[in-house]
ZAMARGU-4260 file (C-alpha; in steps of 0.2 Angstrom, whole numbers, plus 5000, padded with zeros to 4 digits):
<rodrens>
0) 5078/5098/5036 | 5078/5116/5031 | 5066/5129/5041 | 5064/5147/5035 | 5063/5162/5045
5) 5054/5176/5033 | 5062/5196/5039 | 5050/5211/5034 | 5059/5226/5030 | 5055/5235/5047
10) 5062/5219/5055 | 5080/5225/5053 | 5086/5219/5071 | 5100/5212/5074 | 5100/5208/5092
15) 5084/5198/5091 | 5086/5182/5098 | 5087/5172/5082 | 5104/5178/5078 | 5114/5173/5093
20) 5120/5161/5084 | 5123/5152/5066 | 5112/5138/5063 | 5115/5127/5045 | 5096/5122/5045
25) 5090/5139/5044 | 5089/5150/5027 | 5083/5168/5033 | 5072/5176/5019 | 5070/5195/5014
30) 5061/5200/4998 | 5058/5212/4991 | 5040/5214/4987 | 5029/5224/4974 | 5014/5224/4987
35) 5024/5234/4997 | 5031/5247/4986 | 5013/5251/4979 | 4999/5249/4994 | 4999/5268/4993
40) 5011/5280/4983 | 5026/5280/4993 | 5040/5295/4994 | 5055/5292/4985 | 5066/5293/4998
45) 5057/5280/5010 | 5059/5267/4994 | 5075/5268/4994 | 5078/5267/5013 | 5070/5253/5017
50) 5075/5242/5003 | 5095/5250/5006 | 5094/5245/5022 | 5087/5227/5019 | 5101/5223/5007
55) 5114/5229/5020 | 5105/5218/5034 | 5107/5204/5022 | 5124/5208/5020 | 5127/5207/5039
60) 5116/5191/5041 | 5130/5183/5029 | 5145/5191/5038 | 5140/5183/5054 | 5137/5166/5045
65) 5119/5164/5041 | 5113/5156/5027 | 5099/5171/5017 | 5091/5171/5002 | 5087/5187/4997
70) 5076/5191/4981 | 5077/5209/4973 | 5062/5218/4967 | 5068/5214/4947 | 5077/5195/4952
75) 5065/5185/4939 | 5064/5174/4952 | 5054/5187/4961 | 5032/5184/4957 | 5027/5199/4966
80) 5016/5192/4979 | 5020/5185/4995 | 5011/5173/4996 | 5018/5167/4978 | 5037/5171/4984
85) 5035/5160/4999 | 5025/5147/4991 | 5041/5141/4978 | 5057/5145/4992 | 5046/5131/5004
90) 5045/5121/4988 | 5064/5125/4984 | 5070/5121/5000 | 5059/5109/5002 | 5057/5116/5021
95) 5052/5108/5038 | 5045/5124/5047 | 5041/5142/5043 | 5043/5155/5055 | 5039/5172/5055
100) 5040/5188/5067 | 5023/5195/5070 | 5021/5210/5057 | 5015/5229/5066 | 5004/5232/5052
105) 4987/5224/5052 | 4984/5219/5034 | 5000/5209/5033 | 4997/5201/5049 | 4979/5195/5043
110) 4991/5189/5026 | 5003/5179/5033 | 4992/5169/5045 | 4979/5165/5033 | 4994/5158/5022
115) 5003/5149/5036 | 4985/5142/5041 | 4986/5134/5024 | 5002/5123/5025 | 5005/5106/5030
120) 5021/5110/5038 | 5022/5119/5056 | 5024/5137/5054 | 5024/5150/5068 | 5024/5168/5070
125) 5036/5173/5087 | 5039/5191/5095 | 5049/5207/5087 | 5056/5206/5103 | 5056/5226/5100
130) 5041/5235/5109 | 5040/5238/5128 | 5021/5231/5126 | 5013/5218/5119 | 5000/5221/5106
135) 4986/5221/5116 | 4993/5227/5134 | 4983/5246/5131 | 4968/5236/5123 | 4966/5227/5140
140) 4971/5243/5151 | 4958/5253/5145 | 4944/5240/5142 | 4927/5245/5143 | 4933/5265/5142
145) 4924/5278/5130 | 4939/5287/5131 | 4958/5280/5131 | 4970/5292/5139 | 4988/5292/5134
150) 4994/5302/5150 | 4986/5287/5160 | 4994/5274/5150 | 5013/5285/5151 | 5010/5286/5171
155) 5009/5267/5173 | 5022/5262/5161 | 5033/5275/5169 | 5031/5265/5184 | 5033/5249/5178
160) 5050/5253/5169 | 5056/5264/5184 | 5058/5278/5171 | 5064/5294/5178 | 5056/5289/5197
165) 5062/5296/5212 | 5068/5283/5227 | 5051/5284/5233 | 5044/5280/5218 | 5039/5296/5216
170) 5039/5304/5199 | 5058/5315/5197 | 5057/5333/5197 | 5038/5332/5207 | 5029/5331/5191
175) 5023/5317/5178 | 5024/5330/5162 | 5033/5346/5159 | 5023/5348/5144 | 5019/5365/5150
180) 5039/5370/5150 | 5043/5364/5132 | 5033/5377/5121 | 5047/5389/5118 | 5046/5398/5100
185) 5064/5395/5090 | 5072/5413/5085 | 5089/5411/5077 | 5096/5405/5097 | 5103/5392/5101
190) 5109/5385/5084 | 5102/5370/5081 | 5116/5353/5078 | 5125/5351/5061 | 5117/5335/5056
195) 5132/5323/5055 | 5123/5308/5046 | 5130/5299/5036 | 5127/5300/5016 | 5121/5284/5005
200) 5125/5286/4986 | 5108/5275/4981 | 5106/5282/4961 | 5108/5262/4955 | 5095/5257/4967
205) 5085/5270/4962 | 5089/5267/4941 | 5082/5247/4948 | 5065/5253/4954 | 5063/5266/4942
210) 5067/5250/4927 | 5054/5240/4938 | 5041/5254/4935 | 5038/5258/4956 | 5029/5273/4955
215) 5034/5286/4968 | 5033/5306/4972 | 5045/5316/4981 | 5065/5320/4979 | 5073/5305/4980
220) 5091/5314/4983 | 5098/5296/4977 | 5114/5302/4977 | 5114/5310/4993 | 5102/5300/5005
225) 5104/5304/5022 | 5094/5289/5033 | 5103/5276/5041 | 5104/5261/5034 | 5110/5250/5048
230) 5113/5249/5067 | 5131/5258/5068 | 5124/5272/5060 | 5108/5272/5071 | 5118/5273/5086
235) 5130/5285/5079 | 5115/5295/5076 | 5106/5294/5095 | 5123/5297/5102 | 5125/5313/5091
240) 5106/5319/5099 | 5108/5313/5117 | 5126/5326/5115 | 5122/5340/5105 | 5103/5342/5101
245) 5093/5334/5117 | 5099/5347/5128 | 5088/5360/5119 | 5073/5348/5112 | 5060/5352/5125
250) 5061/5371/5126 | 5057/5369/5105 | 5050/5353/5101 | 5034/5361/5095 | 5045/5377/5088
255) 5045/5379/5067 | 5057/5388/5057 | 5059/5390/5038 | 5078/5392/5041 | 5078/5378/5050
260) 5069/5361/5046 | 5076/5350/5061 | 5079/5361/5075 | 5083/5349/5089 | 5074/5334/5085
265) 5080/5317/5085 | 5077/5313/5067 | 5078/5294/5075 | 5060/5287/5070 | 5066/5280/5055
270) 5079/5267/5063 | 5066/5266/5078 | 5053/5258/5067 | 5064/5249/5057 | 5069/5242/5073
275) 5090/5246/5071 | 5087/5256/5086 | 5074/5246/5102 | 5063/5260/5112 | 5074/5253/5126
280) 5091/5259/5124 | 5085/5276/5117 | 5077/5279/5132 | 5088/5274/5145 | 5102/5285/5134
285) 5089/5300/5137 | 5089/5296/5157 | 5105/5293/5159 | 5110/5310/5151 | 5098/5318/5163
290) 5108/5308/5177 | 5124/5314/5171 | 5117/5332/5171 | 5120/5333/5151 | 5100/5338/5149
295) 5087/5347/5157 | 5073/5336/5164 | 5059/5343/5156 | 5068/5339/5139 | 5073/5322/5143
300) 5053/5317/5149 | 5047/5327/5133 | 5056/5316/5124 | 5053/5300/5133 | 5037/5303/5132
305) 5036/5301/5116 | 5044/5285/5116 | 5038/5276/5132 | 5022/5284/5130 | 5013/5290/5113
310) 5022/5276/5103 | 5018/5262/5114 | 5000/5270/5116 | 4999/5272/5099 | 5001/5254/5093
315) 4989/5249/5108 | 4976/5258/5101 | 4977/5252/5082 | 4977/5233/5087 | 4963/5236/5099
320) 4953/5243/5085 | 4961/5236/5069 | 4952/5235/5056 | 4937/5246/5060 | 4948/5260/5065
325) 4953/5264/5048 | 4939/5268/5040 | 4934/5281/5055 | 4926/5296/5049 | 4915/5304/5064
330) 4914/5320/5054 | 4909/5313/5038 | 4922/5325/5029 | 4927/5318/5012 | 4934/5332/5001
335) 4950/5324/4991 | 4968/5333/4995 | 4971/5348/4985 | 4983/5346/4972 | 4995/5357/4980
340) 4999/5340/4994 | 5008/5334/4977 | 5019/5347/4973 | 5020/5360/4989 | 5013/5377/4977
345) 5000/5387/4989 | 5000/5405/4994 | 4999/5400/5013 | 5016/5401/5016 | 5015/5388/5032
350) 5007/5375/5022 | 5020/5378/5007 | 5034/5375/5019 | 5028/5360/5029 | 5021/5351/5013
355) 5037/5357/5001 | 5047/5350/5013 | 5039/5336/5017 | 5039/5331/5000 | 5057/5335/4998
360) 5065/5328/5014 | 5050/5314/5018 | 5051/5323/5033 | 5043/5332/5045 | 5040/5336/5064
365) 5027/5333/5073 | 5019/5349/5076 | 5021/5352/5056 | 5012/5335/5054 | 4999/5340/5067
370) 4996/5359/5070 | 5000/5364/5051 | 4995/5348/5038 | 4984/5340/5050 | 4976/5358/5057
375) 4971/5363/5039 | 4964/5345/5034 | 4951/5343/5047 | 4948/5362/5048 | 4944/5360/5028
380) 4937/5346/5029 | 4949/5333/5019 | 4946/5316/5018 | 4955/5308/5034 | 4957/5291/5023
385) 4965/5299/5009 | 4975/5309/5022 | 4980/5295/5032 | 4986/5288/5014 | 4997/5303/5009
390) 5006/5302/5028 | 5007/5285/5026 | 5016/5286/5009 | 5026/5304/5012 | 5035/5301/5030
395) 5049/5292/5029 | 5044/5285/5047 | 5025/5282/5043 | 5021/5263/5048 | 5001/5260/5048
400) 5004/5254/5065 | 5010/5271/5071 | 5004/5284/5059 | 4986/5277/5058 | 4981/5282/5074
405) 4989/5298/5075 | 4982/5304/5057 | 4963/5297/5060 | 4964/5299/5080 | 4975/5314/5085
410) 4977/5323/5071 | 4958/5321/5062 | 4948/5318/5078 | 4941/5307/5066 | 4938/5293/5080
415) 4926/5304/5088 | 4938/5308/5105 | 4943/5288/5107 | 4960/5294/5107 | 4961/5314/5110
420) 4950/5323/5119 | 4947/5338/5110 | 4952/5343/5091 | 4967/5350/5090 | 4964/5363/5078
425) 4969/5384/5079 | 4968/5400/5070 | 4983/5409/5064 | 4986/5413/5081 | 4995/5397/5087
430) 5007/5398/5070 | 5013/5414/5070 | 5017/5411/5091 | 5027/5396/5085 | 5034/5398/5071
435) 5041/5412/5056 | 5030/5406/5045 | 5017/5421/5045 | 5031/5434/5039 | 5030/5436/5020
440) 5014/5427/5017 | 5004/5434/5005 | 4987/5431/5019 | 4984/5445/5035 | 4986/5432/5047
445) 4975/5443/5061 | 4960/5446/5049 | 4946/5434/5051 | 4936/5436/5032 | 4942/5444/5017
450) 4949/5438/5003 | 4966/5442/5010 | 4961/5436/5027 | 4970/5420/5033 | 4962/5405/5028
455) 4965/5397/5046 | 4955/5411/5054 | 4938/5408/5046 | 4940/5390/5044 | 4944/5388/5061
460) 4927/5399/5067 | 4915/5391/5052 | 4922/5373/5058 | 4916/5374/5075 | 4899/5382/5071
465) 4895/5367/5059 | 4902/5357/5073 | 4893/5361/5087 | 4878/5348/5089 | 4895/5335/5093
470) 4907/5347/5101 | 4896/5359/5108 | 4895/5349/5127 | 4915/5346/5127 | 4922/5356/5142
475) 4937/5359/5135 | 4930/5370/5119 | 4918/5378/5131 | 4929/5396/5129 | 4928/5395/5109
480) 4909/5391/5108 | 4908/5408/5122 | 4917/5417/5110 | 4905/5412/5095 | 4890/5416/5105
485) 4898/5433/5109 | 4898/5437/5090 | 4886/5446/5079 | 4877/5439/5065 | 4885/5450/5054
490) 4902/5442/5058 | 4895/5427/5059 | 4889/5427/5041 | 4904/5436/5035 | 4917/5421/5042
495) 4903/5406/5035 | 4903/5416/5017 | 4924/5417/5017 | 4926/5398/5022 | 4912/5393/5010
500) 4925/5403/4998 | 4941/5394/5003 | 4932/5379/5004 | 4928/5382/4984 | 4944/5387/4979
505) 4957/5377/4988 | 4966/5371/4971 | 4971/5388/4970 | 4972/5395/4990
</rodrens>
């Protein structure tokens, strides 16, 4: 009587209830799949994270006494599919039961229940035992609603998890969000944290895929990977950004700097969504440092927010609408990505940096996915599909669960305000405020046309002109369309003519 218990690689969990203790009866299984290497061009460097880090979780599982099989992406035992892998271990094993945890991603959830559905032994899927919610908690909060709110959703759960409440229940500090306090631009002070994590010598893994033919893009800095691959170093890392970098991340978590790639971020969404780290523990740490008077408040909800609120948001929203939600495209904008998302050569010296370092480090903040990438695409008109696929495949974070909704939602407006309630797009002004990225481009940032002119500028106006039969009635762009009503037909034809312009010649902006 064998049952097996299948582990995805973001299922790297080691508190989860099926390991308290050592059972003879119970094979764990982790493969490494083809499916998942190529459902989109994956970054190098996530490649080798995920499947590093689900060796070393097999080796822990047979430290602490359980019985694994573990089957390589070039073991000839592997055939590729899942469906074909599990098929022959529940015939090797001749097994009793199958259990699975419940995938986050939507096209593997649909996968393995259609398979279990076709056994003739029990099989059972069982919680992550990771996220505050359950799949469909946001789904159920906001049924019925045109609009979903995130601020509404990160009010109640701050409630229901007592996070950073007053004795009265009252929100601490007087105030739900500090957003307004944590817009700080980043110039040279305070220096950001050395980045004390650890490095991974990966270059015969990578040989292994490269043998295997796994096609790829990005530096994979095999020899010098820098994500953790295991619990130890997760916590090591949250304990390094609760001490040295918290302290500082609200007054610059939407700050950029081409000196300085991290600033004060956490850089701990990589072991969050491979679940080494639960959403749990990383916010209580970021409470308790405010307790302790080792943070600022404003920093510490900033940066809870993000965790209690937008992620858990997030994934409400993509099982509510999954699989509808990602073919979303309110705009009908289907121009392909420019080559330069490949390779990071364009003149615009902000969209060089965020995309060159994207593709080196398959990392990047969250403003430089949003206000920089993100701005451009939907400003330009790009695809939010084949977006959504290049941030699915570049960051080393990007889960469909949690990146689907932010690339077509927030970032694309593609869902027609579901999620945001207004595009959030700008012209040169809200870079060149935030970040250094202006200085030394080859583009005037403050001329609006011209062939030097800054790309954002006449995109951002022309974009809202063509735009204004859906966004025209929105209260919150009723300044812009004011603005555009105050301009002269000669400007106005002057902006449509330079962004009819770009629009032509993006290979070579």
């Amino acid at each position: 009587m064998t049952e097996l218990r299948l582990i995805l690689g973001d299922q790297l969990n080691p508190k989860h209830s099926w390991f308290a203790r050592q059972r003879d009866d119970v094979v764990y299984l982790l493969l490494e799949l083809r499916q998942e290497t190529g459902y989109v061009l994956h970054h190098a460097q996530k490649l080798l994270a995920v499947l590093a880090a689900m060796r070393d979780f097999a080796r822990w599982l047979k430290a602490e006494g359980h019985r694994v099989r573990y089957v390589t992406i070039d073991h000839p035992s592997n055939r590729g599919a899942l469906e074909d892998n599990l098929d022959a271990l529940l015939q090797h094993y001749q097994a009793s039961a199958f259990l699975w945890q419940l995938p986050d991603e939507w096209r593997l959830d649909q996968q393995l229940h259609a398979w279990a559905a076709r056994q003739a032994i029990p099989c059972q899927a069982v919680d992550s035992e990771h996220f505050y919610t359950h799949r469909h908690d946001a789904g159920q909060l906001f049924a019925g609603k045109a609009q979903w709110r995130m601020e509404i959703f990160y009010r109640q759960m701050r409630k229901q998890y007592s996070v950073l409440l007053d004795d009265g229940g009252k929100p601490a500090g007087g105030k739900w969000n500090f957003d307004q306090d944590n817009r700080k631009a980043w110039r040279g002070a305070p220096p950001p944290p050395p980045d004390t994590r650890p490095s991974h010598d990966h270059r015969q893994l990578w040989q292994t895929l490269q043998d295997a033919g796994i096609s790829s893009f990005g530096q994979p800095c095999a020899e010098a990977l820098r994500w953790p691959l295991n619990r130890a170093e997760a916590l090591h890392q949250l304990h390094d950004f609760i001490r040295q970098a918290l302290p500082h991340f609200g007054d610059y978590q939407d700050a950029m700097h081409t000196d300085e790639p991290r600033l004060f971020h956490s850089l701990l969404s990589f072991a969050l969504n491979t679940k080494m780290l639960s959403p749990r523990e990383v916010v209580t740490a970021a409470e308790q440092a405010w307790l302790a008077g080792a943070a600022p408040l404003a920093a510490v909800e900033g940066f809870i927010r993000q965790i209690l609120g937008w992620r858990e948001y997030v994934r409400g929203v993509y099982w509510a609408r999954m699989p509808d939600y990602a073919h979303s495209n309110v705009f009908q904008h289907h121009r392909p990505l420019p080559g330069w998302f490949w390779h990071g050569h364009t003149g615009m010296r902000c969209l060089a940096h965020a995309v060159g370092q994207s593709l080196r480090d398959a990392y990047a903040h969250h403003i430089q996915r949003l206000m920089v990438i993100g701005n451009f695409s939907l400003l330009a008109g790009l695809s939010p599909q084949a977006l959504h696929e290049w941030y699915l495949g570049v960051y080393i974070d990007a889960f469909e669960w949690v990146e689907l909704p932010n690339t077509l939602g927030m970032s694309q407006f593609a869902d027609g305000g579901l999620l945001a309630s207004k595009p959030y797009v700008s012209g040169h002004a809200y870079l060149h405020r935030m970040s250094n990225y202006c200085g030394g481009c080859r583009y005037r940032r403050e001329a609006r046309h011209g062939e030097d002119a800054c790309p954002f500028n006449a995109l951002y106006w022309d974009f809202f002109r063509r735009q204004r039969a859906r966004l025209g009635d929105n209260p919150r762009l009723g300044l812009i369309y004011k603005q555009l009503d105050q301009m002269s037909n000669t400007e106005l034809t002057a902006l449509r003519d330079s962004a009819e312009r770009i629009l032509q010649g993006l290979e070579t902006l």
